[in-house]
N, CA and C atoms of all chains as a GROMACS GRO file, in nm:
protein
  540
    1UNK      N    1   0.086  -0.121   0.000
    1UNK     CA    2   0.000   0.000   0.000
    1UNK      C    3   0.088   0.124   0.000
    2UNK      N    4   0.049   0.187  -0.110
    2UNK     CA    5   0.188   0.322  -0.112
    2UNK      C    6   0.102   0.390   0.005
    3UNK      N    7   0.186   0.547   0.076
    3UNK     CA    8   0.138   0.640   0.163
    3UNK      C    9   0.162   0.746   0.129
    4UNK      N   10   0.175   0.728   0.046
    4UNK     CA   11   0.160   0.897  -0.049
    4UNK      C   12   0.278   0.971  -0.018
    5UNK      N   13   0.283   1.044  -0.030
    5UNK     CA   14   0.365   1.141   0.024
    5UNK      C   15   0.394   1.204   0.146
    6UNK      N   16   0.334   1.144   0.245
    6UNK     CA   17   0.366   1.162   0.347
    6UNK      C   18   0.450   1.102   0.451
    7UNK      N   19   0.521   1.176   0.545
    7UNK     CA   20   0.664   1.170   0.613
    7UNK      C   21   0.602   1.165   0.728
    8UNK      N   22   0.706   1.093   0.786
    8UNK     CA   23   0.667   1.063   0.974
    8UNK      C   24   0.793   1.140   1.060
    9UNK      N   25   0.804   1.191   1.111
    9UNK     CA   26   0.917   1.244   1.204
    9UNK      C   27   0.917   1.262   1.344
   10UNK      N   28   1.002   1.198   1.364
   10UNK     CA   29   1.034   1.224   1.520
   10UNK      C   30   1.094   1.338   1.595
   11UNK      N   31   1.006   1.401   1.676
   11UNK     CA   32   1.070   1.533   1.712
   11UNK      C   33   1.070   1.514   1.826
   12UNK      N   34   1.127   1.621   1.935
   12UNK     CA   35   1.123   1.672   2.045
   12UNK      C   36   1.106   1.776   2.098
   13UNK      N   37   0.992   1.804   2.174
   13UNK     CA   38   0.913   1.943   2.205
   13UNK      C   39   0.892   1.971   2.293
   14UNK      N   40   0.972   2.055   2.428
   14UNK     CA   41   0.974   2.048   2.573
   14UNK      C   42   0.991   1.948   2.643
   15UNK      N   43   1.109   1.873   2.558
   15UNK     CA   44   1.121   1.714   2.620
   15UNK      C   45   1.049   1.585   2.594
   16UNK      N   46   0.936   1.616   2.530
   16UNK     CA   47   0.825   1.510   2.512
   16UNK      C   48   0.835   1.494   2.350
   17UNK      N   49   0.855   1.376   2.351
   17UNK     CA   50   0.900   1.321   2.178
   17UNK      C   51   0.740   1.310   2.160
   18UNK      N   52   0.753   1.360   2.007
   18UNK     CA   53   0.626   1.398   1.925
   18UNK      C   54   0.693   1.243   1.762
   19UNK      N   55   0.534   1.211   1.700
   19UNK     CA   56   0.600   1.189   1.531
   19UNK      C   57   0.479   1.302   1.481
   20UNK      N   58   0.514   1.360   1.373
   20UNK     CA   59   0.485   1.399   1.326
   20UNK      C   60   0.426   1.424   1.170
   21UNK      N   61   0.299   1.390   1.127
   21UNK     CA   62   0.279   1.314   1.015
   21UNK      C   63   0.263   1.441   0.894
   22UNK      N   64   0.335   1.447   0.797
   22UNK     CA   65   0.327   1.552   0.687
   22UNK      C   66   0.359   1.526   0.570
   23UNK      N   67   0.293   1.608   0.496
   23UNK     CA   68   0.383   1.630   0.373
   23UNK      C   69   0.463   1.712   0.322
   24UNK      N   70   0.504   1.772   0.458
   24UNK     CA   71   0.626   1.853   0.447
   24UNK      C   72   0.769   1.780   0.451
   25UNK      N   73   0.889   1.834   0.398
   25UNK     CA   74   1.002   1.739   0.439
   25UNK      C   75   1.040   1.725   0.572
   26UNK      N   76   1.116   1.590   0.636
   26UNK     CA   77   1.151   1.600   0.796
   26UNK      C   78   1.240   1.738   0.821
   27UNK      N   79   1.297   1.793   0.758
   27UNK     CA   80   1.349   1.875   0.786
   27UNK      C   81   1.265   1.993   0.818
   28UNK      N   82   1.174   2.035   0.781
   28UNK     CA   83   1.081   2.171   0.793
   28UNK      C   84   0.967   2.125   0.897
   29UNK      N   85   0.957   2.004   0.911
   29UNK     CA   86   0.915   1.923   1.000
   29UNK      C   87   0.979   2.009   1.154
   30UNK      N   88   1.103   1.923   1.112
   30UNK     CA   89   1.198   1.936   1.286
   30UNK      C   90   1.282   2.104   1.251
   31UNK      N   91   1.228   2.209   1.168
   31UNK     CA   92   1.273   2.317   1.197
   31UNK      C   93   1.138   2.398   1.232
   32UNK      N   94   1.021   2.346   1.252
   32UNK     CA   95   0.888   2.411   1.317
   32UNK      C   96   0.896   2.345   1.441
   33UNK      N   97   0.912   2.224   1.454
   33UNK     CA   98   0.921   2.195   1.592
   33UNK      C   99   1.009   2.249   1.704
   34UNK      N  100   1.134   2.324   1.673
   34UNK     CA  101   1.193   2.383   1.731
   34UNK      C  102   1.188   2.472   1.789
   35UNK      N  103   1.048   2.580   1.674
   35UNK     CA  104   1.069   2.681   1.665
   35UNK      C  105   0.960   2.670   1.801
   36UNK      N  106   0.880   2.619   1.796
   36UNK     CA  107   0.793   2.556   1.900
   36UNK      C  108   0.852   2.521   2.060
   37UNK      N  109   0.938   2.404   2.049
   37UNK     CA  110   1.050   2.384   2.164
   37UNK      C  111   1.101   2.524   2.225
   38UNK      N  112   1.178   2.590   2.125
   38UNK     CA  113   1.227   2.703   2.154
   38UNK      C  114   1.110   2.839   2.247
   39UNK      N  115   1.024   2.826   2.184
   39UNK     CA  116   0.899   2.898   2.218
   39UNK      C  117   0.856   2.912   2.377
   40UNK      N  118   0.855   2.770   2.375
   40UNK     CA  119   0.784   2.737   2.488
   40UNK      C  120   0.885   2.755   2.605
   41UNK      N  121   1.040   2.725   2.555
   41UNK     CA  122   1.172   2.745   2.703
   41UNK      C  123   1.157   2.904   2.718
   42UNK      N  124   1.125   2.984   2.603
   42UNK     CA  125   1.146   3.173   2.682
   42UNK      C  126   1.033   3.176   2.718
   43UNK      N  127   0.920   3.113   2.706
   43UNK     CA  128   0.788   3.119   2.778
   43UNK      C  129   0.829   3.103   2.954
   44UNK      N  130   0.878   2.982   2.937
   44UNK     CA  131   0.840   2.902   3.097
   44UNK      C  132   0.989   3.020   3.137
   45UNK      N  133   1.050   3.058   3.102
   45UNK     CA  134   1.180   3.171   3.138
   45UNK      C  135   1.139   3.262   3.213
   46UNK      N  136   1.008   3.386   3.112
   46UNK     CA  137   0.991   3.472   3.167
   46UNK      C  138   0.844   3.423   3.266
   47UNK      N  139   0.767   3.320   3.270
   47UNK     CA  140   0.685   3.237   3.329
   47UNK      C  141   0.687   3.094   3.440
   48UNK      N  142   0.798   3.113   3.515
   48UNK     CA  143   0.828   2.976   3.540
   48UNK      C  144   0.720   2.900   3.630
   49UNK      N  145   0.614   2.967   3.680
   49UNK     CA  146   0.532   2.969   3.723
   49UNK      C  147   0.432   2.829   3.657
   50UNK      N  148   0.422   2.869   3.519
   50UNK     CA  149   0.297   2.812   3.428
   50UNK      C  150   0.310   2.644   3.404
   51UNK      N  151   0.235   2.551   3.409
   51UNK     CA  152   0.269   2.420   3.391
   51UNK      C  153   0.283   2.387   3.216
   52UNK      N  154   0.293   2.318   3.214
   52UNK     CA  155   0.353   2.231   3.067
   52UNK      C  156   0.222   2.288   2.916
   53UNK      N  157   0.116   2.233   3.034
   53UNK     CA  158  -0.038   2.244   2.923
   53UNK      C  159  -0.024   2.421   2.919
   54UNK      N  160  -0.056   2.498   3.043
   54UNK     CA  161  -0.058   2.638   2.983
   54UNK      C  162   0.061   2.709   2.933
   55UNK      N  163   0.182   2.668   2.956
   55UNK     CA  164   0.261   2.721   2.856
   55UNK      C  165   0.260   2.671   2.692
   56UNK      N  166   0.202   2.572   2.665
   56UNK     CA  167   0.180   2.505   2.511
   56UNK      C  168   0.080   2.603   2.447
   57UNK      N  169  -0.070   2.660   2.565
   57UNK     CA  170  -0.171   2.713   2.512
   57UNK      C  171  -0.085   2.860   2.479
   58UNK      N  172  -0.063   2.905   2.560
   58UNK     CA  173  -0.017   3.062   2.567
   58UNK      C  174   0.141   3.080   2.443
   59UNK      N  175   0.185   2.969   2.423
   59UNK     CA  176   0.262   2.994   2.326
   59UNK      C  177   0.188   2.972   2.214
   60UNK      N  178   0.111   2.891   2.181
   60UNK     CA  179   0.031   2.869   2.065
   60UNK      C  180  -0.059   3.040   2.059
   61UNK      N  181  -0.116   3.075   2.133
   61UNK     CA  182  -0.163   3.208   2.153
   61UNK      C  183  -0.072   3.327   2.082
   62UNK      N  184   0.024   3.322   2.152
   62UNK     CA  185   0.126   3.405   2.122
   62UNK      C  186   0.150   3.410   1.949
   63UNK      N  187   0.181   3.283   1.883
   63UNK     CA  188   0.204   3.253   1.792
   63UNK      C  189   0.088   3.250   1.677
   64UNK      N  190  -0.040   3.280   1.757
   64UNK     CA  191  -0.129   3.272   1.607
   64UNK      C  192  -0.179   3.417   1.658
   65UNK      N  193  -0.134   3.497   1.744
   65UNK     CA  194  -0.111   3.674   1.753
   65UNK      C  195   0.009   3.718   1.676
   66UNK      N  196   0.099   3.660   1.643
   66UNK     CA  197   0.162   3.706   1.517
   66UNK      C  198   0.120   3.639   1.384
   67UNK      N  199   0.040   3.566   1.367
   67UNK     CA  200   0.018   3.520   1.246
   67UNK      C  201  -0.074   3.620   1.163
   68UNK      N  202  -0.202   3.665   1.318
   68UNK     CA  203  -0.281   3.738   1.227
   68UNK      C  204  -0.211   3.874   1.275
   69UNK      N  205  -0.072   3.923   1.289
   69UNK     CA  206  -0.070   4.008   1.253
   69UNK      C  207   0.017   4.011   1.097
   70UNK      N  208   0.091   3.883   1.069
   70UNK     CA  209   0.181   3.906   0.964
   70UNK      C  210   0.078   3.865   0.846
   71UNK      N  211  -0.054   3.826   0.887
   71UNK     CA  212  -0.182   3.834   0.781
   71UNK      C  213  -0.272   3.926   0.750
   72UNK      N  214  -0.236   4.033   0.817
   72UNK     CA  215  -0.271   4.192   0.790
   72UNK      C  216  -0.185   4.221   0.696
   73UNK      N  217  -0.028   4.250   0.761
   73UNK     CA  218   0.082   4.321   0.674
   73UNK      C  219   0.050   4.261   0.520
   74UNK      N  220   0.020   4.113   0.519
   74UNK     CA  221   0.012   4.010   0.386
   74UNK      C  222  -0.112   4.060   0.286
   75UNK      N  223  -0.180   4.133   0.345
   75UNK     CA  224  -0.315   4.178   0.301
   75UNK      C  225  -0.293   4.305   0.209
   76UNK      N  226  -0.281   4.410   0.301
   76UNK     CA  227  -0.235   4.528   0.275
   76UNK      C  228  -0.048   4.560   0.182
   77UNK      N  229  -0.040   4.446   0.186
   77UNK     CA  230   0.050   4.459   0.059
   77UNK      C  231   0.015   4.375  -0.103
   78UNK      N  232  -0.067   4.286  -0.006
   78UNK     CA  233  -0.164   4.260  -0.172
   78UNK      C  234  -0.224   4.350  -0.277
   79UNK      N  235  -0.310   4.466  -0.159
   79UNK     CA  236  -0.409   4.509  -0.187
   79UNK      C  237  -0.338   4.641  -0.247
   80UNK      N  238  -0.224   4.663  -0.195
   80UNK     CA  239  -0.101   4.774  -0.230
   80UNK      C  240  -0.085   4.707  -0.346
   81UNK      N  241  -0.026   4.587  -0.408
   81UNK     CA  242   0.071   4.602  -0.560
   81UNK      C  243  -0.027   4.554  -0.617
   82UNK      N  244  -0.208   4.498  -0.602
   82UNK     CA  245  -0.298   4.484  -0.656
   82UNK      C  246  -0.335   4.657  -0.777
   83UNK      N  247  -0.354   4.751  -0.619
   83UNK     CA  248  -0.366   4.906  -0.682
   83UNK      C  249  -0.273   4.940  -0.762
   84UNK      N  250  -0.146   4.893  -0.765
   84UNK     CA  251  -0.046   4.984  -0.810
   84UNK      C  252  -0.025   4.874  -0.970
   85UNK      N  253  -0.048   4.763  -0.948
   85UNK     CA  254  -0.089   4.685  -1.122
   85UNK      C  255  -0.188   4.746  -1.161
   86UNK      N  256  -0.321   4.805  -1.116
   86UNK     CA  257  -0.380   4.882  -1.206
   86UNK      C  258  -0.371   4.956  -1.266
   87UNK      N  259  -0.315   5.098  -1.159
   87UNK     CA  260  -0.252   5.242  -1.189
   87UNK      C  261  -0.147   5.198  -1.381
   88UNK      N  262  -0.071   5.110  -1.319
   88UNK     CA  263   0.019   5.106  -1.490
   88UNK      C  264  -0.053   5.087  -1.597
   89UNK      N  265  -0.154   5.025  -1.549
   89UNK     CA  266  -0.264   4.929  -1.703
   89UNK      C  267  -0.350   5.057  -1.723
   90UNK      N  268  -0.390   5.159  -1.649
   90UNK     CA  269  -0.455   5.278  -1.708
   90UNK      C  270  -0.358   5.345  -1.844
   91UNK      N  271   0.007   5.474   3.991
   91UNK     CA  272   0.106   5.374   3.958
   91UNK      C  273   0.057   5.387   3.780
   92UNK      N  274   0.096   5.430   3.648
   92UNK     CA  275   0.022   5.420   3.532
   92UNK      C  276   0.048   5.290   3.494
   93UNK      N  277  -0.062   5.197   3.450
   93UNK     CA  278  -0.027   5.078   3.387
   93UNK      C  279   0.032   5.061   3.229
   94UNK      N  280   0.056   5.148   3.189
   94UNK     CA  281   0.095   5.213   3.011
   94UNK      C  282  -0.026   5.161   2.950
   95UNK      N  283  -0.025   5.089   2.848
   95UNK     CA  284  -0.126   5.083   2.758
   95UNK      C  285  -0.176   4.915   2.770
   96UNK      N  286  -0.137   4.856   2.883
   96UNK     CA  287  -0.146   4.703   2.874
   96UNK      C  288  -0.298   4.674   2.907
   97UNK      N  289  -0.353   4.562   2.857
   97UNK     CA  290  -0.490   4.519   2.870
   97UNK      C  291  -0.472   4.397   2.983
   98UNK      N  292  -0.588   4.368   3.065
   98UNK     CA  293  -0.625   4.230   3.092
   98UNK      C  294  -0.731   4.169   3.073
   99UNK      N  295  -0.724   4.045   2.986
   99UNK     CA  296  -0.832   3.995   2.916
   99UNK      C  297  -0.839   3.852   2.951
  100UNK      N  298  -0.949   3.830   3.046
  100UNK     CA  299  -0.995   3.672   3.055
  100UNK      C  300  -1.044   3.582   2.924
  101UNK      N  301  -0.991   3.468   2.910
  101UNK     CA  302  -1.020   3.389   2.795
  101UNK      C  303  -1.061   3.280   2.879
  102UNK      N  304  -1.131   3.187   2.771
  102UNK     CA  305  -1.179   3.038   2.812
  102UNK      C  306  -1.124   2.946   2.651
  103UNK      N  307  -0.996   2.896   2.746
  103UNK     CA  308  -0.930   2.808   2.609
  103UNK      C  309  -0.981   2.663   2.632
  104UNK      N  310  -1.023   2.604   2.545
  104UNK     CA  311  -1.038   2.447   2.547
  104UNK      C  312  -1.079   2.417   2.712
  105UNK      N  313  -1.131   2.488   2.784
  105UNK     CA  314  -1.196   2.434   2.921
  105UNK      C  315  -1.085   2.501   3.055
  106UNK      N  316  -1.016   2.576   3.032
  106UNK     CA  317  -0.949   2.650   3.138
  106UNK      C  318  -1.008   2.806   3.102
  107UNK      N  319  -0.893   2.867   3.204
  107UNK     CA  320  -0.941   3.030   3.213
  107UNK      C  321  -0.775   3.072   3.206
  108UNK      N  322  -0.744   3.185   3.149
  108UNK     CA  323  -0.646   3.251   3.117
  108UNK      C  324  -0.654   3.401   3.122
  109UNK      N  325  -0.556   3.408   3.195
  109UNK     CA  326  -0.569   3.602   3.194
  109UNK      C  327  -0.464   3.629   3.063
  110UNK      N  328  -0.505   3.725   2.982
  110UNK     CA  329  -0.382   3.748   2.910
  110UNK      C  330  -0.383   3.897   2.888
  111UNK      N  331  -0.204   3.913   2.954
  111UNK     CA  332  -0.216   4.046   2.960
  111UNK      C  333  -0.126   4.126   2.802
  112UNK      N  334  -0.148   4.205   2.763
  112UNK     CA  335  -0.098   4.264   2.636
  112UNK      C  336  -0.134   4.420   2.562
  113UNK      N  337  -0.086   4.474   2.499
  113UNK     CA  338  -0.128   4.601   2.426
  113UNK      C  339  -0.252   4.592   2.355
  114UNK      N  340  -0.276   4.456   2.307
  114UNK     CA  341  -0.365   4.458   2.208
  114UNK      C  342  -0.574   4.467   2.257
  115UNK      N  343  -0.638   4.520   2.186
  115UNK     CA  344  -0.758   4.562   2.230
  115UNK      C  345  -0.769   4.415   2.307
  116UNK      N  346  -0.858   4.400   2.404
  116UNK     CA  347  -0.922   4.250   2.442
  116UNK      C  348  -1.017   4.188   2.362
  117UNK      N  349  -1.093   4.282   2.228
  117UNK     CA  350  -1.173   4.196   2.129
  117UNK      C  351  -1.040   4.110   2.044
  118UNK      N  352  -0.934   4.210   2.014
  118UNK     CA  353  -0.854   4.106   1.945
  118UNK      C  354  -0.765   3.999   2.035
  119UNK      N  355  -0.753   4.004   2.175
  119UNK     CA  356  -0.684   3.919   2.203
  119UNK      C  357  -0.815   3.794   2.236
  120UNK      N  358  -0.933   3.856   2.273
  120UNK     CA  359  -1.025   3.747   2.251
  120UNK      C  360  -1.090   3.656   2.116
  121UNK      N  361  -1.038   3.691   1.985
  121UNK     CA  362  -1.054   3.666   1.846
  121UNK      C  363  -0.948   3.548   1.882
  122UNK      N  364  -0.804   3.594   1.879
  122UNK     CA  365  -0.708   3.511   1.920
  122UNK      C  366  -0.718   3.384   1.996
  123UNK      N  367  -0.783   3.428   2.096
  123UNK     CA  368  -0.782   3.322   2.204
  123UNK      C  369  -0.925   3.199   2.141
  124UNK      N  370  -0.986   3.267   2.087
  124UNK     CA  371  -1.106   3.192   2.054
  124UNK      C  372  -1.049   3.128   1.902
  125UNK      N  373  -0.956   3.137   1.814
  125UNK     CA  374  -0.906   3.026   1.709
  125UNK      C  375  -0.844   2.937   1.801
  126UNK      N  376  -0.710   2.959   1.900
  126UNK     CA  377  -0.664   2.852   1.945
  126UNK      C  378  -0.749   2.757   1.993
  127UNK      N  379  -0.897   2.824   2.056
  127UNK     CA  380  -0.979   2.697   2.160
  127UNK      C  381  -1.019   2.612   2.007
  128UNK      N  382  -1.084   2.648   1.940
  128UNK     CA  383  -1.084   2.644   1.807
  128UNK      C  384  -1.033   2.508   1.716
  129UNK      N  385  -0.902   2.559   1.750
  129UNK     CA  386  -0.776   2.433   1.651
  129UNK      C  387  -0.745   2.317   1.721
  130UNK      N  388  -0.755   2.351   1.922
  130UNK     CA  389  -0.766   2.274   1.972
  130UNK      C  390  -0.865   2.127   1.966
  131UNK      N  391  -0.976   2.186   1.973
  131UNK     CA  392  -1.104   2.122   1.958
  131UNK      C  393  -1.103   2.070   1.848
  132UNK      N  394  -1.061   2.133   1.726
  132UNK     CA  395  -1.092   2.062   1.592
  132UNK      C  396  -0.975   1.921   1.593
  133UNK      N  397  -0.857   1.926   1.652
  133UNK     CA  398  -0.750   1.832   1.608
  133UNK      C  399  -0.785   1.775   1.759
  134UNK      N  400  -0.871   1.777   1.839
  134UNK     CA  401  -0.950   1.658   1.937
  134UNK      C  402  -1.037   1.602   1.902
  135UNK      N  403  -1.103   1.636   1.748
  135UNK     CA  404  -1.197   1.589   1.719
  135UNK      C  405  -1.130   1.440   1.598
  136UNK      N  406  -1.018   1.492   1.529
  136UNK     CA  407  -0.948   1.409   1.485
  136UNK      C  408  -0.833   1.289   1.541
  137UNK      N  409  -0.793   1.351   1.632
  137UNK     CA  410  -0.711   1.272   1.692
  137UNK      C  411  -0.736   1.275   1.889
  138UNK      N  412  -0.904   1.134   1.932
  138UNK     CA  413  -0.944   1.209   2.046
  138UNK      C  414  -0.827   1.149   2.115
  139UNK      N  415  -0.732   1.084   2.135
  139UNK     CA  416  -0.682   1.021   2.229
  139UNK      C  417  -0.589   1.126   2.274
  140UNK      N  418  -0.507   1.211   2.209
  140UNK     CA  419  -0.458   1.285   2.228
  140UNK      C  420  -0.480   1.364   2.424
  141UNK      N  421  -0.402   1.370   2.461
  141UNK     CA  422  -0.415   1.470   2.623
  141UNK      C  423  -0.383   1.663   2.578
  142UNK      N  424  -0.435   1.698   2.656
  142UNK     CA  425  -0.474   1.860   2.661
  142UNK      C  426  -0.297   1.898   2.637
  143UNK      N  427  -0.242   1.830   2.712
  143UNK     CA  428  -0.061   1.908   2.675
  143UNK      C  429  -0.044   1.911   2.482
  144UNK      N  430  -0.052   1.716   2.468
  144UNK     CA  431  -0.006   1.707   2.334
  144UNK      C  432  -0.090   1.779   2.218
  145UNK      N  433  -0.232   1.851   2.279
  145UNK     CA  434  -0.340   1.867   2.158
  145UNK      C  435  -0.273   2.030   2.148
  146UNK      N  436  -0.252   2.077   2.324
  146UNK     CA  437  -0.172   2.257   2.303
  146UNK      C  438  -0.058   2.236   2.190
  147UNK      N  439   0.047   2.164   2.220
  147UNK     CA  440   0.206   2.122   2.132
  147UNK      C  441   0.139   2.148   2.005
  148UNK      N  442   0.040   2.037   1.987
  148UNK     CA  443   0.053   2.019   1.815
  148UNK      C  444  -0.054   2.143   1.774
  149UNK      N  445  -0.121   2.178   1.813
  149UNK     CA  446  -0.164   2.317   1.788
  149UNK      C  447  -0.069   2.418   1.733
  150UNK      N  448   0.021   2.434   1.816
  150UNK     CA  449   0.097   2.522   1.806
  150UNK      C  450   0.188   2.464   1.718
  151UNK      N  451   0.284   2.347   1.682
  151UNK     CA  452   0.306   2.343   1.578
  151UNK      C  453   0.233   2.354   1.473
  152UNK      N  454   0.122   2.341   1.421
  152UNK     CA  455   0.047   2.345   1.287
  152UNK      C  456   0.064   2.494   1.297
  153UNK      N  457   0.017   2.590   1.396
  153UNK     CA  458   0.016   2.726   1.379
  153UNK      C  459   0.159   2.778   1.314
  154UNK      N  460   0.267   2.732   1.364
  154UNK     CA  461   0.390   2.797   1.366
  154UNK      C  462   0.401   2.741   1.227
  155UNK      N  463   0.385   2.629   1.150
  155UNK     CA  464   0.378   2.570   1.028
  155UNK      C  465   0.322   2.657   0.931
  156UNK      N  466   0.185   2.664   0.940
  156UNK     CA  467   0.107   2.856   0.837
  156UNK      C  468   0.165   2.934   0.888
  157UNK      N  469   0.187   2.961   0.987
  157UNK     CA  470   0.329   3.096   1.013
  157UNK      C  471   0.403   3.128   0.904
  158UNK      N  472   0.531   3.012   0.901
  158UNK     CA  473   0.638   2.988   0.803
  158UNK      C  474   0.581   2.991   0.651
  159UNK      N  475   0.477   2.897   0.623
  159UNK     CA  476   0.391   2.878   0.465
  159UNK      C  477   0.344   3.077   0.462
  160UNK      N  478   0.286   3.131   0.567
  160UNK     CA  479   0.258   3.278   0.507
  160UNK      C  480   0.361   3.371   0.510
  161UNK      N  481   0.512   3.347   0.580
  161UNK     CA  482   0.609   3.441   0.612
  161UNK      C  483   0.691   3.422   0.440
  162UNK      N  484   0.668   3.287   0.383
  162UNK     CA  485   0.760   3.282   0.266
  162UNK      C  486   0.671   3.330   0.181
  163UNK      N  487   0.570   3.321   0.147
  163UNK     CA  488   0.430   3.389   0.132
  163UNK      C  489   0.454   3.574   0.097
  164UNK      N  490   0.456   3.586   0.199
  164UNK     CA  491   0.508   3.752   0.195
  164UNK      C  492   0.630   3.809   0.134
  165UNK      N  493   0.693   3.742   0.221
  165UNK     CA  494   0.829   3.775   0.155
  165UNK      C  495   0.879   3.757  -0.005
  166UNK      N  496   0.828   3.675  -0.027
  166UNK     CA  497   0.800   3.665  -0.237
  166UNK      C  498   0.777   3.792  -0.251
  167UNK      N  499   0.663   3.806  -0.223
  167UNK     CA  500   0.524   3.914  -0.239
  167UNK      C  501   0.637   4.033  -0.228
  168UNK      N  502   0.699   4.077  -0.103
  168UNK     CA  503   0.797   4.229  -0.110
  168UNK      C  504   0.899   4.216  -0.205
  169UNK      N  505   0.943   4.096  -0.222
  169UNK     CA  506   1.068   4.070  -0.313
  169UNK      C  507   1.011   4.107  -0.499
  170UNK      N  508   0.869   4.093  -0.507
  170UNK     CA  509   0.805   4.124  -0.634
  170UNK      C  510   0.802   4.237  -0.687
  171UNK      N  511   0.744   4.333  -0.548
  171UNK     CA  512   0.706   4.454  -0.507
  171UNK      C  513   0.839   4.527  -0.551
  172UNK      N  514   0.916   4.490  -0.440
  172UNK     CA  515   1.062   4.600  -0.437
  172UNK      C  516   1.094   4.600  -0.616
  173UNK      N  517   1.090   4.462  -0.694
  173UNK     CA  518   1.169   4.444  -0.784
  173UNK      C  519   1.070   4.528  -0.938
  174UNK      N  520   0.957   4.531  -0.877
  174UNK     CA  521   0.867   4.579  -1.003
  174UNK      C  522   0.848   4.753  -0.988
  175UNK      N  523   0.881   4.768  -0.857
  175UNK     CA  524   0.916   4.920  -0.745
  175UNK      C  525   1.029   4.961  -0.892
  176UNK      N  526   1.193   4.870  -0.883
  176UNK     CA  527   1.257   4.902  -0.936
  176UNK      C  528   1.251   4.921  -1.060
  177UNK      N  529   1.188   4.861  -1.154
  177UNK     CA  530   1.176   4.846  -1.253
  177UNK      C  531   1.111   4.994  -1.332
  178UNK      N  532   0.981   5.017  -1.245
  178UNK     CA  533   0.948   5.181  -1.306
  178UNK      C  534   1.018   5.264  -1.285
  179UNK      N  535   1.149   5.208  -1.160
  179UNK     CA  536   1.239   5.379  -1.164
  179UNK      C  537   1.348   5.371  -1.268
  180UNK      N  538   1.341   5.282  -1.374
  180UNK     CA  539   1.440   5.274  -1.499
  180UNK      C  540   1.459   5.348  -1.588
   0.00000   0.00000   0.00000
């Protein structure tokens, strides 16, 4: 039975080994997971307070508060070289 | 004592309570907080065995994953911009 294109990877994420099923390569795989790992150690840094589960939520938080902000900037520069392909075609 | 411009905003993530403190209005940090309960719930609905730590982790990896897919995303997008920028100043 083929499995398509999809990759299994073994990561590690605040200590707790993850696999991870994608069709991304293991490599972009285990360079998001890091970024994640990484995330979560300046979390519990400036938080040492917070247990395992609410530092996962509050970094995931954190992280989809920059998403929709770098999905504004992504917008408004669409909507910028959208206007400015018109302006030439007049 | 001035608190500068910081908010405190109660959330209800996936069945806890979270104060989250930040600049940003509390409708948007409550928009925020309400995708993560969100992504949570949806990848408990796919994978129930999963525990509240591993469902936060992989949350947040998938997030940090469209992170990266919209940051290369953009960055094309300015690299188009700057280069078509240059092109009319010829």
């Amino acid at each position: 039975v083929s499995q398509s294109k999809k990759s299994r990877t073994n990561v590690d994420i605040y200590g707790q080994m993850y696999v991870i099923v994608g069709e991304e390569e293991p490599s972009h795989i285990r360079m998001v997971a890091n970024i994640v790992d990484k995330r979560m150690k300046e979390l519990n840094e400036i938080n040492p307070s917070l247990d395992t589960n609410k530092l996962a939520v509050l970094t995931a938080v954190n992280i989809v508060n920059e998403y929709a902000k770098l999905k504004s900037d992504h917008e408004n520069l669409l909507q910028k070289h959208k206007r400015e392909g018109q302006e030439e075609d007049d």
